[in-house]
C-alpha positions as CSV (number, residue, x, y, z in Angstrom):
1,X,-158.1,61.1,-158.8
2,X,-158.0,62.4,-162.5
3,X,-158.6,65.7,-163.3
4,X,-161.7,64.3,-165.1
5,X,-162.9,62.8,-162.2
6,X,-164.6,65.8,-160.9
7,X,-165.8,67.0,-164.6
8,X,-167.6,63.4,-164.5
9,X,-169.2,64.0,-161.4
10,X,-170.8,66.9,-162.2
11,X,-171.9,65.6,-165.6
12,X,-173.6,63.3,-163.6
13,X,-174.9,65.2,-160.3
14,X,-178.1,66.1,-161.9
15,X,-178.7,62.6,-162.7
16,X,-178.1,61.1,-159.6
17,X,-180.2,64.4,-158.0
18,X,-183.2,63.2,-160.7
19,X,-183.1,59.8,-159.3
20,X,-182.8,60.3,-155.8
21,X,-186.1,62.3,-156.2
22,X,-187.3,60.2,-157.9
23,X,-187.5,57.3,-155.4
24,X,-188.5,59.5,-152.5
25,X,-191.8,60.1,-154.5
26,X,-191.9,56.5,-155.3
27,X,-191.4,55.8,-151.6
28,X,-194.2,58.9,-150.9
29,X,-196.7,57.5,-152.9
30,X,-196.7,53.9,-151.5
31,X,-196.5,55.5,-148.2
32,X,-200.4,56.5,-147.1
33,X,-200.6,60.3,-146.1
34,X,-202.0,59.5,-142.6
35,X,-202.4,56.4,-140.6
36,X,-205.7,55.6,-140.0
37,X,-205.0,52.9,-137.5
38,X,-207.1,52.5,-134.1
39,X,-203.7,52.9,-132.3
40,X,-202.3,55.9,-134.0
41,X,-206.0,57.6,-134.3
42,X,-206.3,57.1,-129.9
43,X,-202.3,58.0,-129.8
44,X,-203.8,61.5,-131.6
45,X,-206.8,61.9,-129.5
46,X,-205.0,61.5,-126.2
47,X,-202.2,64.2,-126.5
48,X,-203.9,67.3,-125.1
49,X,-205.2,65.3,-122.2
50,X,-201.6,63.9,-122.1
51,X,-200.6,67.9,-122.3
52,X,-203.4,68.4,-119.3
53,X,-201.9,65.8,-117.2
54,X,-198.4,66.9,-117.7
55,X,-199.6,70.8,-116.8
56,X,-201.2,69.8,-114.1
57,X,-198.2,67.6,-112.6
58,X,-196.0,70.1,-113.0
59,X,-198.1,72.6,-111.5
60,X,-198.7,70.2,-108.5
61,X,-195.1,69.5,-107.8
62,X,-193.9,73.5,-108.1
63,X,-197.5,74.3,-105.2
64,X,-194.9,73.6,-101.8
65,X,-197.4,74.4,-99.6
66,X,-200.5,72.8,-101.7
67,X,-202.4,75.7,-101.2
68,X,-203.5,75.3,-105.2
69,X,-201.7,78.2,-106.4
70,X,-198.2,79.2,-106.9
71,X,-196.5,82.3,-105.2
72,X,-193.6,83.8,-107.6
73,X,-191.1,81.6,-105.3
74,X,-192.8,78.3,-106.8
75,X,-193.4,79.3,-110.1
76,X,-189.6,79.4,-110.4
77,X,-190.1,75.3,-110.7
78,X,-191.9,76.2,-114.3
79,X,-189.7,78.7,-116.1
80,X,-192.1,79.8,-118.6
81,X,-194.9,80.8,-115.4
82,X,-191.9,82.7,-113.7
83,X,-191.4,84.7,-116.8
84,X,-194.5,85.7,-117.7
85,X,-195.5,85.5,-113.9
86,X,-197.4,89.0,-113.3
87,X,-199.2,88.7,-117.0
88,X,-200.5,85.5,-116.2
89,X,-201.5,87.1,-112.5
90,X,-204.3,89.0,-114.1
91,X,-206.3,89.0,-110.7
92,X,-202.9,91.0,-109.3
93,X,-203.0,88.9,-105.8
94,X,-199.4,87.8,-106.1
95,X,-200.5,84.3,-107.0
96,X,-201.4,82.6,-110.2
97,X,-203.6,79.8,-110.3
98,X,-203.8,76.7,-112.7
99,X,-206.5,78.2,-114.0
100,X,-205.0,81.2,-115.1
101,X,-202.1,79.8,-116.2
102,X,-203.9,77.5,-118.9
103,X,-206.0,80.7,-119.4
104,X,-202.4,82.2,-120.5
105,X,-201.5,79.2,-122.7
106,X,-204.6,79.8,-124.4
107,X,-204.4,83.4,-124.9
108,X,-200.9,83.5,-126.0
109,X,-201.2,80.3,-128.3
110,X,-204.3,82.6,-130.1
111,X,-202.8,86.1,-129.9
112,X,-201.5,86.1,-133.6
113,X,-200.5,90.1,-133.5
114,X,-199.0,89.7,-130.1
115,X,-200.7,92.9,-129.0
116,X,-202.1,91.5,-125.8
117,X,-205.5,91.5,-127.2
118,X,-207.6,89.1,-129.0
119,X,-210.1,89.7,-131.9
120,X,-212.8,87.8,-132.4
121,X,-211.2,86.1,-135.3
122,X,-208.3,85.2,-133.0
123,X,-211.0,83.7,-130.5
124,X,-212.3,81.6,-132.8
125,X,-211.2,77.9,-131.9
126,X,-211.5,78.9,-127.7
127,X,-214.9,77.5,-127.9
128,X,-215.3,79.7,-124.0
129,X,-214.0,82.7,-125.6
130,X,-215.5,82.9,-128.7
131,X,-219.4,82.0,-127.6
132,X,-219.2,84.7,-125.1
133,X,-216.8,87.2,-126.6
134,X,-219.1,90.0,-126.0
135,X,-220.0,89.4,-122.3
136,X,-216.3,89.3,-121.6
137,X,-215.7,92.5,-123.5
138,X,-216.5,94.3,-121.2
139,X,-214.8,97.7,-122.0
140,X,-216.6,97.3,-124.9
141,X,-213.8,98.0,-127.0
142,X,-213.9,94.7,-129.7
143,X,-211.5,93.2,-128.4
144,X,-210.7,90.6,-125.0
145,X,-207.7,91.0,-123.1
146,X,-206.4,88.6,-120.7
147,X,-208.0,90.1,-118.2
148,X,-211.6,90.2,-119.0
149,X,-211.0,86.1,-120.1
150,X,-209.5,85.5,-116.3
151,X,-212.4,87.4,-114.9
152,X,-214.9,86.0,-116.9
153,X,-213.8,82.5,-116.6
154,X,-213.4,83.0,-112.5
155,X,-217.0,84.4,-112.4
156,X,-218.5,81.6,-114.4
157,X,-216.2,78.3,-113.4
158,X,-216.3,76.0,-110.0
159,X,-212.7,74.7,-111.5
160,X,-210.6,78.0,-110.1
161,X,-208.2,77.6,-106.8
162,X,-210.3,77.4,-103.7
163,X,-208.5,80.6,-102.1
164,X,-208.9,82.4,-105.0
């Protein structure tokens, strides 16, 4: 190699930068922004049901004794429940229910401060949460905690553990 080899190549660096832009836009603007296609749309529509399914499987296979709940000994199969075990166990009866482990999911996805509180701002989207924000405030103080969702959504749903 020359010792004006590398000189040359940085002369021409900015070109070869220029182009290589170039044809990615090129390549961007022939390529459509989303795919509209029956397949891909369904492919969309079916991941949080997918998400459900996986949940729910998991959750199954850590319940040993089928009893529809997990005791901190089975939520060691799901290392995300083990962790955040007693949060998620708002109802403090050494158990945590699918229920209230989506409940947690939920909460957590939407709790933007990580304060352990929601706003109604952050409720917004949690169509459960945000139509009766009020009714599960019930402290009253403008905000919903974890708690008040479990107990609300336990009062008002036929889907929580039987034993619970």
């Amino acid at each position: 190699m020359s010792a004006d080899q590398p000189r040359n190549l940085l002369r021409i660096a900015p070109a070869l930068a220029t182009l290589a832009l170039t044809a990615m836009c090129a390549f961007a603007a022939d390529t459509p922004a989303t795919d509209s296609s029956p397949s891909m749309t369904e492919k969309i529509k079916e991941l949080p049901e997918k998400a459900k399914d996986m949940m729910k499987s998991k959750f199954s296979k850590a319940d040993k004794d089928h009893d529809g709940t997990l005791d901190k000994d089975e939520a060691k199969a799901m290392p995300q429940v083990s962790a955040n075990f007693d949060a998620i166990d708002t109802d403090k009866d050494g158990t945590v229910s699918a229920d209230e482990v989506k409940a947690y999911g939920q909460f957590a996805k939407r709790d933007k401060d990580t304060d352990g509180t929601l706003d109604k701002d952050e409720a917004k989207g949690w169509t459960p949460v945000s139509t009766n924000f009020d009714a599960i405030d019930t402290d009253k103080d403008g905000t919903v905690s974890l708690v008040e969702v479990n107990t609300y959504m336990m009062a008002h749903s036929s889907h929580s553990a039987k034993t619970k």
